[in-house]
TIKOLVEX-268185 format. One record per residue (C-alpha): x, z, y; residue number from 1. Coordinates in steps of 0.5 Angstrom, whole numbers, plus 500, padded with zeros to 3 digits. Layout:
REM residues N
+-----+-----+-----+---------+
!  px !  pz !  py ! koldren !
+-----+-----+-----+---------+
!   X !   Z !   Y !     NUM !
...
+-----+-----+-----+---------+
***
This chain:
REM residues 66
+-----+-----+-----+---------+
!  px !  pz !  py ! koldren !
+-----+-----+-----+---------+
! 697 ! 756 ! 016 !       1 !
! 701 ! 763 ! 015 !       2 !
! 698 ! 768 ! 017 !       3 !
! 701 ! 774 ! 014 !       4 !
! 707 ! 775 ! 019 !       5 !
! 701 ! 774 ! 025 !       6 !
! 700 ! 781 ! 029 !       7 !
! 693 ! 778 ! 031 !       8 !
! 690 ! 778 ! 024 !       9 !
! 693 ! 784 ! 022 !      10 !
! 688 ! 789 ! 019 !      11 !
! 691 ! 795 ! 020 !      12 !
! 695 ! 793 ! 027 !      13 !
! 693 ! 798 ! 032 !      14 !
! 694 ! 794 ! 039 !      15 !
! 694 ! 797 ! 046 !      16 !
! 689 ! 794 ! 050 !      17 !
! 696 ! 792 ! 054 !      18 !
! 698 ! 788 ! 048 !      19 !
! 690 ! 786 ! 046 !      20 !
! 690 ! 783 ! 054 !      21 !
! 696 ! 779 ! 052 !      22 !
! 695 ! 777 ! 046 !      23 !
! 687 ! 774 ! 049 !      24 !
! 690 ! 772 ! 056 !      25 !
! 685 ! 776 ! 060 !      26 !
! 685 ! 782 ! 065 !      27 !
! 681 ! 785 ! 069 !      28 !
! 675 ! 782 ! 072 !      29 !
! 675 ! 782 ! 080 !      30 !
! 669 ! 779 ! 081 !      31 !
! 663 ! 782 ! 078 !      32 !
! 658 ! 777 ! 080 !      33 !
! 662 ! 772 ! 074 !      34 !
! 658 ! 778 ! 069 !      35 !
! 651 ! 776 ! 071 !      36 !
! 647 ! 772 ! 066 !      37 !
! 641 ! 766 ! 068 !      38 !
! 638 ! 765 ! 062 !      39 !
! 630 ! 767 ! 064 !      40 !
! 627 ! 763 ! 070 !      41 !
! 626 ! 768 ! 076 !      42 !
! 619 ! 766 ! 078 !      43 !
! 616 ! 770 ! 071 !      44 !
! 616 ! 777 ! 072 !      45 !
! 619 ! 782 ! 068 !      46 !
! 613 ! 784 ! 063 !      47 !
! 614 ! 777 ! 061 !      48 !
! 621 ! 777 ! 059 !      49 !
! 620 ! 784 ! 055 !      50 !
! 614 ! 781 ! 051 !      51 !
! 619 ! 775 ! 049 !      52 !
! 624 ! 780 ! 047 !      53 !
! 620 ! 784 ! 043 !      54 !
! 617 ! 778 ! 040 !      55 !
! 625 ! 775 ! 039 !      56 !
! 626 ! 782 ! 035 !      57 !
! 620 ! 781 ! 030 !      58 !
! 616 ! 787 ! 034 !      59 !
! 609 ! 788 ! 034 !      60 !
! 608 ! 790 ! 041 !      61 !
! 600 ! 792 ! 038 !      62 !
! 602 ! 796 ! 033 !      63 !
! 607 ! 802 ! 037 !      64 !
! 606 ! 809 ! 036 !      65 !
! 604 ! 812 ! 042 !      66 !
+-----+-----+-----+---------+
***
């Protein structure tokens, strides 16, 4: 596939958010509620989720400076 004379794969294109909106066939979110995520059970607590984080990132939540 040629894809010399595609805009969308133009390094140096400058695109509007006009022509990226096109080009993507999106628009604005009316709806807030579609953006919220469900991937941690609400039945375990905040502290929980933090320290799974922490651990996802490689950190080493006993060893932080105070």
């Amino acid at each position: 596939m040629d894809r010399s004379n595609d805009p969308r794969y133009d390094f140096n294109a400058n695109p509007t958010i006009e022509e990226l909106l096109a080009q993507q066939g999106k628009g604005p979110i009316s709806d807030p509620t579609v953006l919220l995520g469900d991937f941690w059970p609400e039945d375990e607590p905040v502290e929980e989720f933090l320290a799974a984080l922490d651990e996802w990132r490689g950190h080493d939540r006993s060893k932080r400076a105070a």
